[in-house]
N, C-alpha and C positions, 0 to 999 in steps of 0.2 A: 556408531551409526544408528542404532536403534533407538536410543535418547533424540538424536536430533531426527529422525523419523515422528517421534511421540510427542515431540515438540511442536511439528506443524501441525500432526492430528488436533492436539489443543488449543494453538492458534487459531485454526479453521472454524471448530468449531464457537469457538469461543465470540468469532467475529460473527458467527451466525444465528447463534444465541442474542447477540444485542444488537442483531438488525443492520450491520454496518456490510452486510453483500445478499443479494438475494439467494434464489436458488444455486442458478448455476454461476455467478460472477464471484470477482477475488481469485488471486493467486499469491501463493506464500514460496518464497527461499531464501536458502540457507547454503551459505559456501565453506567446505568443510576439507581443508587442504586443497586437490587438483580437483575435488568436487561441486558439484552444483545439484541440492537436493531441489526438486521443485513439483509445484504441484501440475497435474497432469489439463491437457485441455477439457474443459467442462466441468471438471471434478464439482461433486456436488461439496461445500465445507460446511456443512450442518451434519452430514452423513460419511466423510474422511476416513478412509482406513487406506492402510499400506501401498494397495494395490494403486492408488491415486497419487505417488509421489512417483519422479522418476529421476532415478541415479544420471546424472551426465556428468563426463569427466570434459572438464575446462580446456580449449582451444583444440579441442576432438572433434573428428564428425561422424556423428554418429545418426544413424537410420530415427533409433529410437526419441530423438530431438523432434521427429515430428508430431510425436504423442503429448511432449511437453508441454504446457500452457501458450499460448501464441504471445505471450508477454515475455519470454523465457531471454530475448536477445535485450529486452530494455532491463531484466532484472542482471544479469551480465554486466551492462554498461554500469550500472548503479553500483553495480558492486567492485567493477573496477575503477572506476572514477574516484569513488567515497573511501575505500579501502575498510570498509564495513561488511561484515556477514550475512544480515540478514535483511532481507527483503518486504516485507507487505502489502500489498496493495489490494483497496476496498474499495465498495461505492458507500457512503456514508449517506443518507440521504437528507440530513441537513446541510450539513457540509459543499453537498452538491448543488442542490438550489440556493445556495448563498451565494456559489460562485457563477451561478448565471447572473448576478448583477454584481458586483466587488470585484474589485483589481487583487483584493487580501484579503486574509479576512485575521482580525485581530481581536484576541477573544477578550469580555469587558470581565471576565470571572476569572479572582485570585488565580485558582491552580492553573487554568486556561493558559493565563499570562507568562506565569513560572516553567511551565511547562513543554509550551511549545510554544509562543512567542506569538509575533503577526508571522503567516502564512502565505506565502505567495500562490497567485492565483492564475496559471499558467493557461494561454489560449494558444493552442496548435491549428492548424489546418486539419492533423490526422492524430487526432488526440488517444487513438490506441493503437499498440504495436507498428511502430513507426519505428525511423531512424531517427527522425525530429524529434519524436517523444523523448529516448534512448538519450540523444545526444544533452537534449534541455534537461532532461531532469539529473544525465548524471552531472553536469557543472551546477544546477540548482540545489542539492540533494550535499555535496559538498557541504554549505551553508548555512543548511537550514535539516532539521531533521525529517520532516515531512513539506512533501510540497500537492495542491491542489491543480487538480487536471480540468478545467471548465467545462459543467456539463457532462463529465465523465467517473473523475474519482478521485485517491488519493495514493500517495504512493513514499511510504516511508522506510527509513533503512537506520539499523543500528549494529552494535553487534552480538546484541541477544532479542531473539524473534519478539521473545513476552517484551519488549523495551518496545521494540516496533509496534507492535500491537497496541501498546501502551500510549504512542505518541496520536493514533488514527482515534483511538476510545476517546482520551482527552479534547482532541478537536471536537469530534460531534457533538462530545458534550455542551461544549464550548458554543458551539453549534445553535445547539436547541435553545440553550438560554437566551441568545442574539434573538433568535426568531420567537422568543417568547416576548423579549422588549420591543421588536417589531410591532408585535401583534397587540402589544397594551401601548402601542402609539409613541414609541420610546426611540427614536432612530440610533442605531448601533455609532 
């Protein structure tokens, strides 16, 4: 339990370290038997300790669910859909303003490509904490390892956090280079 507690402290922060959620945005979990480790609503993840993760046991109801992230029932979905453990979700902010104009977005850089492939670029009505969201990403999320929320964020599942982590780093990156080709007049 304490390994996968000190797991999303360094996810958290790590995503906040290179800019992929602001203050208060991102949510991390992690499904660990009948559990669901998850980060708490508002948690700040540049600034992560203990007290910001919260224990929920899978198909319980419990009081303490309403402390949880308000993403808590779409990371659920994902995780039973995918039959993957860990959860991610970031605002990337290249990633994001790519996907206010792209249906995908398909990165033109080697590890980009090897990596995480083209990206689907998913338009909801109610693009956070939804049933709609919940429902599209976990058949989406099946497929593909990460998927883009338009205008909102990303949201990727593996079944090691630093993998997850790893797939949201890769996009932005992927990211910025697009919007660097953009910017030297280079259409992606």
């Amino acid at each position: 339990m304490d390994r996968i507690i000190n797991k999303i402290i360094e996810v958290g922060k790590a995503l906040y370290r290179e800019g992929l959620v602001d203050s208060h945005s991102g949510n991390i979990s992690f499904k660990l038997m009948k559990y669901l480790f998850i980060t708490r609503k508002n948690a700040m993840l540049g600034n992560i300790n203990r007290e910001d993760i919260i224990k929920l046991e899978i198909g319980k109801h419990s009081p303490i669910k309403e402390r949880a992230s308000s993403e808590v029932d779409v990371h659920l979905r994902i995780i039973e859909k995918t039959g993957k453990r860990a959860v991610v979700h970031a605002h990337p902010p290249h990633t994001v303003a790519l996907s206010l104009h792209l249906k995908s977005i398909e990165p033109i850089d080697w590890e980009g490509k090897e990596i995480v492939g083209n990206i689907p670029v998913i338009d909801i009505e109610k693009p956070s904490a939804s049933e709609e969201l919940a429902s599209t990403l976990g058949d989406i999320l099946t497929k593909t390892p990460i998927a883009i929320v338009k205008g909102h964020g990303v949201f990727s599942s593996a079944n090691d956090l630093f993998e997850a982590y790893k797939f949201i780093s890769v996009l932005e990156h992927s990211c910025r280079i697009i919007s660097l080709e953009v910017k030297n007049g280079k259409a992606p």
